[in-house]
LOKE-540008 format. One record per residue: residue number from 0; x, y, z of N, C-alpha, C, O, CB in turn. Coordinates in steps of 0.1 Angstrom, whole numbers, padded with zeros to 4 digits. Atoms other than C-alpha are relative to their C-alpha. Glycine has a CB too. Layout:
<nodes>
NUM, X, Y, Z, X, Y, Z, X, Y, Z, X, Y, Z, X, Y, Z
...
</nodes>
This chain:
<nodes>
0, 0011, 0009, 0001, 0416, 1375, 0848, -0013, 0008, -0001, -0016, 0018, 0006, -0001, -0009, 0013
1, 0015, -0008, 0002, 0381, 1385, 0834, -0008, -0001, 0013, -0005, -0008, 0022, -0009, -0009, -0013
2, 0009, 0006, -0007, 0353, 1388, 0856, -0010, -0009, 0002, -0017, -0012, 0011, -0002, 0005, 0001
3, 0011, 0008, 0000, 0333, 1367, 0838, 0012, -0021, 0007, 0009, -0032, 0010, -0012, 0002, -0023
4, -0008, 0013, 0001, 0364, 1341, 0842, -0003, -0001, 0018, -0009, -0011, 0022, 0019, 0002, -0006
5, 0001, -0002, -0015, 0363, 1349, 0881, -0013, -0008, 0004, -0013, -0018, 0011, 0000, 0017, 0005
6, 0011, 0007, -0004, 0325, 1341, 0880, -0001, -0017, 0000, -0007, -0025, 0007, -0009, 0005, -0009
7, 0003, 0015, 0005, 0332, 1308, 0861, 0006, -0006, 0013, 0001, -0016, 0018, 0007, -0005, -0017
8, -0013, 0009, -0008, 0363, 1298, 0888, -0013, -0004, 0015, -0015, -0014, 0021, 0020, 0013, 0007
9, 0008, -0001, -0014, 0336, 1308, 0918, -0015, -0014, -0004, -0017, -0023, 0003, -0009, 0023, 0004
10, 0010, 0009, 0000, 0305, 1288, 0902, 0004, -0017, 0000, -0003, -0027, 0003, -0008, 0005, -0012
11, -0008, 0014, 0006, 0330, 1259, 0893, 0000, -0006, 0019, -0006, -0016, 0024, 0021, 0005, -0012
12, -0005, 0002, -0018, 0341, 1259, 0936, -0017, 0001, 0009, -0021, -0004, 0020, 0014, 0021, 0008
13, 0014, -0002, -0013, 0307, 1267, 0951, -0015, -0008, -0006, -0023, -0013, 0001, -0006, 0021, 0001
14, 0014, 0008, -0001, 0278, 1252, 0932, 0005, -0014, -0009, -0003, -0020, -0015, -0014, 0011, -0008
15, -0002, 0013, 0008, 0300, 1222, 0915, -0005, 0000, -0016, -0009, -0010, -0021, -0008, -0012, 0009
16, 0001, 0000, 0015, 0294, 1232, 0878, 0004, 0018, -0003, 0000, 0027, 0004, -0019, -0006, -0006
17, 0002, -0013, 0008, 0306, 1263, 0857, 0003, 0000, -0014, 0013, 0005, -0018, 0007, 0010, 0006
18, -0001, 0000, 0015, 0302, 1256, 0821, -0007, 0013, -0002, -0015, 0019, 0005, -0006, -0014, -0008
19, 0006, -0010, 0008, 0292, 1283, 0797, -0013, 0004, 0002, -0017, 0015, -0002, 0000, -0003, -0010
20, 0015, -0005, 0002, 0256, 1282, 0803, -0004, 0002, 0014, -0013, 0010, 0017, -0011, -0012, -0008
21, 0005, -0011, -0015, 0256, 1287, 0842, 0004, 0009, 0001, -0002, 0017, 0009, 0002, -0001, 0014
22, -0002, -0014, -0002, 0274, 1314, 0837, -0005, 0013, -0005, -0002, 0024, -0001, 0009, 0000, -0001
23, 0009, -0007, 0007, 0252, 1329, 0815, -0013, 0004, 0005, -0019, 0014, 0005, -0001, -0005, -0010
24, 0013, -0002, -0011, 0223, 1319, 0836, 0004, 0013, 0013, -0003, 0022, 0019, -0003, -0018, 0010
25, -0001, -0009, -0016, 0243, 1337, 0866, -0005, 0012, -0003, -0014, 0019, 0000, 0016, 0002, 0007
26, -0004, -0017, 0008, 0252, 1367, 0846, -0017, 0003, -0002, -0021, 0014, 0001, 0012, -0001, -0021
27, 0017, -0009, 0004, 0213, 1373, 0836, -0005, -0001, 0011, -0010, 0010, 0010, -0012, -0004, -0011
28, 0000, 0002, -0013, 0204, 1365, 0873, 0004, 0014, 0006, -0004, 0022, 0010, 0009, -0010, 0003
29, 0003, -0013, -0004, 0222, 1392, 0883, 0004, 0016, -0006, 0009, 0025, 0001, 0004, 0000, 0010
30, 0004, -0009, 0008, 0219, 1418, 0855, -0016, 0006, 0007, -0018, 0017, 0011, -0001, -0008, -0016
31, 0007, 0000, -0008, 0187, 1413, 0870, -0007, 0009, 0008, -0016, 0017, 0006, 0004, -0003, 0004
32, -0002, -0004, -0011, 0191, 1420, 0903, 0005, 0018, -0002, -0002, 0028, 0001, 0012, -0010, 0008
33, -0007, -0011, 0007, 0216, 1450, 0887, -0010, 0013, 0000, -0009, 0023, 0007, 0003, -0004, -0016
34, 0006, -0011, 0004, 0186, 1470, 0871, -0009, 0002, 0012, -0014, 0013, 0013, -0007, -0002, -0015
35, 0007, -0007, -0011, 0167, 1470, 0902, 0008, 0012, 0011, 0004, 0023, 0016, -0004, -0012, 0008
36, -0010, -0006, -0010, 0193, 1482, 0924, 0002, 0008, -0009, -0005, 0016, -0003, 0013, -0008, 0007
37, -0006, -0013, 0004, 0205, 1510, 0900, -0014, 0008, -0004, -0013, 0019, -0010, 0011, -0002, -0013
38, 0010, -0009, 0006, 0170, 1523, 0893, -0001, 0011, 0003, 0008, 0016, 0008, -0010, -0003, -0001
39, 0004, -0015, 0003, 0152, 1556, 0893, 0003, 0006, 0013, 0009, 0016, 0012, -0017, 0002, -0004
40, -0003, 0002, -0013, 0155, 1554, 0931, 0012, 0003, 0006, 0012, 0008, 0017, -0002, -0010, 0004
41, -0012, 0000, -0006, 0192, 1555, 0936, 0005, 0012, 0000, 0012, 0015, 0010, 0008, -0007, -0006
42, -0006, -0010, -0002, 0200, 1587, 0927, -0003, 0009, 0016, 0005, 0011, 0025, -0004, 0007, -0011
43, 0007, -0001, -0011, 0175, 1601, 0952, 0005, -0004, 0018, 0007, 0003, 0027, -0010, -0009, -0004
44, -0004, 0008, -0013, 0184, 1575, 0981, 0016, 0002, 0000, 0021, 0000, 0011, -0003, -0019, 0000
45, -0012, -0002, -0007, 0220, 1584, 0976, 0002, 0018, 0009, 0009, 0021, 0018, 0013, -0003, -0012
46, -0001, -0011, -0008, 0212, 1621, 0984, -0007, 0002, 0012, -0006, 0010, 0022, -0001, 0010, -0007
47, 0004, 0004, -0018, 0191, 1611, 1012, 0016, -0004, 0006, 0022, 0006, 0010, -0014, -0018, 0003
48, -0012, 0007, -0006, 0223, 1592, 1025, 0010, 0010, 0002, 0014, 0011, 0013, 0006, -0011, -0008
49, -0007, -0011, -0001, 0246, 1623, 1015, -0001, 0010, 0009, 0009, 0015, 0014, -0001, 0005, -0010
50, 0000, -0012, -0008, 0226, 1649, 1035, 0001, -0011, 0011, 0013, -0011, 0007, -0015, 0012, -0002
51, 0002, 0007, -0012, 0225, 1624, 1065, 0011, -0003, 0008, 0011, -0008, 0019, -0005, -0011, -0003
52, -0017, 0003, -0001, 0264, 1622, 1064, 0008, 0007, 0004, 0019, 0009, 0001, 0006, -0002, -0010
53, -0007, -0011, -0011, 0272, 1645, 1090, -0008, 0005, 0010, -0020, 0006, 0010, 0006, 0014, -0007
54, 0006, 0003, -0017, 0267, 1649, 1126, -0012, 0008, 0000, -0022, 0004, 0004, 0010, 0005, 0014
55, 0009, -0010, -0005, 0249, 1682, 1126, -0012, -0001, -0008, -0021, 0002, -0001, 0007, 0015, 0000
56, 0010, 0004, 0007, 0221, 1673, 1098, -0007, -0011, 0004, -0019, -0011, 0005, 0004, -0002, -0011
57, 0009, 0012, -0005, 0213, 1638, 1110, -0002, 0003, 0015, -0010, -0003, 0021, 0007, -0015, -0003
58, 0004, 0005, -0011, 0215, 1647, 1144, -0012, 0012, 0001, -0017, 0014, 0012, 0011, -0001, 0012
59, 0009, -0010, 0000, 0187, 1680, 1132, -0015, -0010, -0003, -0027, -0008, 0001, 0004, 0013, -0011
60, 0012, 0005, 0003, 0165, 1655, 1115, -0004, -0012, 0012, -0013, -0021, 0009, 0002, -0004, -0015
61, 0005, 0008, -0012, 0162, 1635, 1149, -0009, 0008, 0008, -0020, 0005, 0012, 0010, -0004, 0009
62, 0004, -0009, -0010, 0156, 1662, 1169, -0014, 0003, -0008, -0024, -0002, -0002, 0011, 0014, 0003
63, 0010, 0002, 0006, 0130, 1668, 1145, -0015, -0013, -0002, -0027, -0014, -0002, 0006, 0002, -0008
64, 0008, 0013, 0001, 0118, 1635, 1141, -0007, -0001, 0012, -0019, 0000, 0011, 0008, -0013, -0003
65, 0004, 0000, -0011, 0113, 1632, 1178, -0006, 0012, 0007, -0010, 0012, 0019, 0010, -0004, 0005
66, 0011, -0008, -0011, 0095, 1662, 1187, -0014, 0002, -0009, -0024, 0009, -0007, 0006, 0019, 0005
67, 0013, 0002, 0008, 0070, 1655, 1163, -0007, 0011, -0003, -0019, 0010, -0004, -0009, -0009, 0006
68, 0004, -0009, 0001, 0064, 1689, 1157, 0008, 0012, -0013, 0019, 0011, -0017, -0001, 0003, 0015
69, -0009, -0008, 0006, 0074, 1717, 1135, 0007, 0010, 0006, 0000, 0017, 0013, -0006, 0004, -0008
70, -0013, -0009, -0012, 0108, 1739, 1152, 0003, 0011, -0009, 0005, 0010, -0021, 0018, -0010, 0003
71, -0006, -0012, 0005, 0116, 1772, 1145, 0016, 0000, -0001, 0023, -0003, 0009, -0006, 0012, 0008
72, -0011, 0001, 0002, 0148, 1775, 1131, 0011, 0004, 0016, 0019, -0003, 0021, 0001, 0009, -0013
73, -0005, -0005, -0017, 0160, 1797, 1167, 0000, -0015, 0010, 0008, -0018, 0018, -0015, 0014, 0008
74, 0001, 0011, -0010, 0150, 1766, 1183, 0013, -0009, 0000, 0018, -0012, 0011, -0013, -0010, -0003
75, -0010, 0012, 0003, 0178, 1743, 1171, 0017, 0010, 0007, 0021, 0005, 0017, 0001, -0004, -0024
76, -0010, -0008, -0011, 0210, 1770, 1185, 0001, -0007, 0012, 0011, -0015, 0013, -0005, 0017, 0004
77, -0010, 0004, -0014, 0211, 1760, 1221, 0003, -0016, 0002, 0007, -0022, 0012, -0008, 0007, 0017
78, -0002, 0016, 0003, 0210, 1722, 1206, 0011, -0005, -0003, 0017, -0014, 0003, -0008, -0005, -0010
79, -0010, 0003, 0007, 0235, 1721, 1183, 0018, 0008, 0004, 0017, 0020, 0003, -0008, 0003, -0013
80, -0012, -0008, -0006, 0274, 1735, 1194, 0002, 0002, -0016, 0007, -0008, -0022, 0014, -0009, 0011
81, 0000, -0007, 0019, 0275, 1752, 1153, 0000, 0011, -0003, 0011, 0014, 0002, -0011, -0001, -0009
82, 0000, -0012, -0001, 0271, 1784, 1146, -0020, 0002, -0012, -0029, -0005, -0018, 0019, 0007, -0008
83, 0013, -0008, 0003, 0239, 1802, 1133, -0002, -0006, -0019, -0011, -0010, -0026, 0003, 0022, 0003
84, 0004, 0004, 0017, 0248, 1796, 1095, 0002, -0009, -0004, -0001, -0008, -0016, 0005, 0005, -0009
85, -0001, 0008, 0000, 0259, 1763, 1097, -0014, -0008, 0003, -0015, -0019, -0001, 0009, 0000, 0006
86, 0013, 0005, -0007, 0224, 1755, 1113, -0007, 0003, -0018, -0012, -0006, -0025, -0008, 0012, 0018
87, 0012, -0005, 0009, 0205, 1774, 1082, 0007, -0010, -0012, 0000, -0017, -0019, -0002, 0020, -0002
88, -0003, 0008, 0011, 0229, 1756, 1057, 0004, -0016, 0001, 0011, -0024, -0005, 0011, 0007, -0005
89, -0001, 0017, -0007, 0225, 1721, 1074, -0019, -0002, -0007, -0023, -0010, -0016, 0002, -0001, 0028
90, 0014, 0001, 0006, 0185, 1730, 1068, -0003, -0001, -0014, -0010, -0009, -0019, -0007, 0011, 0004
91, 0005, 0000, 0016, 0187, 1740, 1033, 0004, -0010, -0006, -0004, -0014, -0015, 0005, 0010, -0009
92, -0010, 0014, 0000, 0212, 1709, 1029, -0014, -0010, -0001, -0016, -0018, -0011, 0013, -0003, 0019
93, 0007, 0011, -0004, 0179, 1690, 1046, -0012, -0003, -0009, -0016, -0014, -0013, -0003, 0003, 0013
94, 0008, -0007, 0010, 0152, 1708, 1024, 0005, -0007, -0014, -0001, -0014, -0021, 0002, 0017, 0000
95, -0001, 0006, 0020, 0169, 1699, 0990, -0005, -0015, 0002, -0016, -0020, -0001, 0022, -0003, -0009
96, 0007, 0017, 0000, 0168, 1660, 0998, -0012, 0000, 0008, -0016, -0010, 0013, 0009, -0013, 0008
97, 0018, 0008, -0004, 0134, 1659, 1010, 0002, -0004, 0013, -0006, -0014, 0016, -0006, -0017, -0011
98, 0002, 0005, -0015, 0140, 1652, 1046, -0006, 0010, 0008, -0010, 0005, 0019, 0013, -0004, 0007
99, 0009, -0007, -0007, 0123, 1683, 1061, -0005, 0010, -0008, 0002, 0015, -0018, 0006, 0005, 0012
100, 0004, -0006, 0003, 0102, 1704, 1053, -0001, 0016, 0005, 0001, 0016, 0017, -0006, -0007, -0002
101, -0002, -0009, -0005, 0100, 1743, 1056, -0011, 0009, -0002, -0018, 0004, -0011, 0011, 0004, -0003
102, 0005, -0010, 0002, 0078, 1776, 1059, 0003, 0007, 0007, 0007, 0006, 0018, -0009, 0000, 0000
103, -0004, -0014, -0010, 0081, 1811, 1067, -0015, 0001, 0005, -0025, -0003, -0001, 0007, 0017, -0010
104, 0007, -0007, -0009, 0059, 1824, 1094, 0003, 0010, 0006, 0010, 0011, 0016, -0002, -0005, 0008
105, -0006, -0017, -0005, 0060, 1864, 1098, 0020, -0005, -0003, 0025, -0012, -0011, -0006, 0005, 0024
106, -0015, -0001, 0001, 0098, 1865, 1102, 0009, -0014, -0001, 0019, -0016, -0007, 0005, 0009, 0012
107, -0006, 0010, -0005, 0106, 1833, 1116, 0000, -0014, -0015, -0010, -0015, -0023, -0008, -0003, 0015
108, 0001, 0013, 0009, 0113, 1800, 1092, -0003, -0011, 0011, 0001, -0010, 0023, 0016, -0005, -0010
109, 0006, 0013, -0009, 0095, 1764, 1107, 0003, -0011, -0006, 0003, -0011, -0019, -0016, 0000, 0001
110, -0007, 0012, 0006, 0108, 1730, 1101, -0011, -0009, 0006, -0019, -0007, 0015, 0018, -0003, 0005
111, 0003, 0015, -0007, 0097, 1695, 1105, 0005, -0013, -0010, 0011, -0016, -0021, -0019, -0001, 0002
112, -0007, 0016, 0013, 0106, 1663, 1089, -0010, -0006, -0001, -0019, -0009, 0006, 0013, -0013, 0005
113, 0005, 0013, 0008, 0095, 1642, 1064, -0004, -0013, 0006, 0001, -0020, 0015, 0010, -0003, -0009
114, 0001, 0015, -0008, 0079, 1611, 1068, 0011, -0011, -0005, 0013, -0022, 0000, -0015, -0007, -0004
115, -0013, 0003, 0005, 0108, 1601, 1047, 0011, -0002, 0012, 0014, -0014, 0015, 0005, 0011, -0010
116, -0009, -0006, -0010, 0132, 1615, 1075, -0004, -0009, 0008, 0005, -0017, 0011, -0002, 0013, 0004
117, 0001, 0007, -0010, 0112, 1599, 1099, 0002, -0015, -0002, 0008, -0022, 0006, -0012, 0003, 0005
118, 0001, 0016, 0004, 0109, 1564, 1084, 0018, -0004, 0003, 0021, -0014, 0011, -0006, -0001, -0021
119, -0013, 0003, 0003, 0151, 1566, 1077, 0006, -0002, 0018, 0013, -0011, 0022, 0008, 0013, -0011
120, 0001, -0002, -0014, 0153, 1577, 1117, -0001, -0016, 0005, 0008, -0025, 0006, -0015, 0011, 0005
121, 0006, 0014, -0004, 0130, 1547, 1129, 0010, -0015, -0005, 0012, -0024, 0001, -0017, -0001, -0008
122, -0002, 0018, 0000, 0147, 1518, 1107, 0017, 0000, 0007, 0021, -0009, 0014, 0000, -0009, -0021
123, -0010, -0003, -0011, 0180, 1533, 1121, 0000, -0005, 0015, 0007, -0014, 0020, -0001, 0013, 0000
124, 0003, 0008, -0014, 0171, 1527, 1155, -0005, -0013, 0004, -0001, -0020, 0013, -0008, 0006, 0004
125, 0007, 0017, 0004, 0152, 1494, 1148, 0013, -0007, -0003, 0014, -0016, 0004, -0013, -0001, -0017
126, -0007, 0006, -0002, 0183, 1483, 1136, 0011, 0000, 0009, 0022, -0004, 0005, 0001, 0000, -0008
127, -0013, -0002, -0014, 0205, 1489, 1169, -0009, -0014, 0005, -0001, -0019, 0012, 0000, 0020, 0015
128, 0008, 0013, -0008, 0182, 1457, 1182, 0004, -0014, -0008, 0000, -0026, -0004, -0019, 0002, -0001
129, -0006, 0007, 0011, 0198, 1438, 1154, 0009, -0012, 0010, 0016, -0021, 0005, 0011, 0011, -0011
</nodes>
C-alpha cells in the first residue's frame, strides 16, 4: 500500500471524506509543514542534540550553565568520574556545536556556555514541570 493510499484510507476514517482533492490538499499541507521542519536549522539542532547525547557533555554544559561563570578546564576533574582526556574531548565535542565557548589564559583553557547551551539547559528543566 502506497503512502499516499494510507493517507487517503486515514482521511477517508478520520475527517469523513478522502477523495482526490483532500488528499492533495493534505499532501501540500504537509509538504508544508515538511520544508519548515527540514530547514537550514536542522542540521545544526541535530548536532546540538548529538553533542548533548552523553552523560559527561550534557552533564559539563550544566555545570556550566549553572555557575554562570567561565571554568577552567582543571575545574571540571574532581566533578566528573572521566579521565583528563575524556574531559578535553567532551569540551572540544562542546566547542564544535556551539554550546561553550573557549579561551586560553596563560596556560590554562576557560570555558563557559552558550546562551544556546543555556537556553537548551532551561527548556530541559522547564519541561520536568510538564
Amino acid at each position: 500500500m502506497s503512502s499516499t493510499e494510507r493517507l487517503q484510507r486515514y482521511l477517508t476514517d478520520e475527517r469523513g471524506s478522502g477523495c482526490a482533492a483532500d488528499v492533495e490538499e493534505r499532501l501540500a499541507e504537509l509538504e508544508a509543514i515538511d520544508a519548515v521542519a527540514g530547514g537550514p536549522e536542522l542540521e545544526s539542532d541535530v548536532d546540538v542534540l548529538s553533542a548533548l547525547a552523553n552523560e559527561t557533555r550534557y552533564k559539563i554544559v550544566r555545570i556550566l550553565h549553572l555557575a554562570n561563570e567561565e571554568l577552567c578546564v582543571c575545574e571540571f576533574a574532581p566533578l566528573l568520574d572521566v579521565s583528563d582526556s575524556a574531559i578535553s574531548h567532551a569540551l572540544s565535542q562542546l566547542t564544535e556545536a556551539g554550546l561553550v565557548t573557549r579561551r586560553k589564559e596563560g596556560k590554562w583553557r576557560m570555558y563557559r556556555a552558550t546562551s544556546q547551551a543555556s537556553a537548551v539547559v532551561v527548556a530541559l528543566d522547564g519541561s520536568r514541570d510538564l
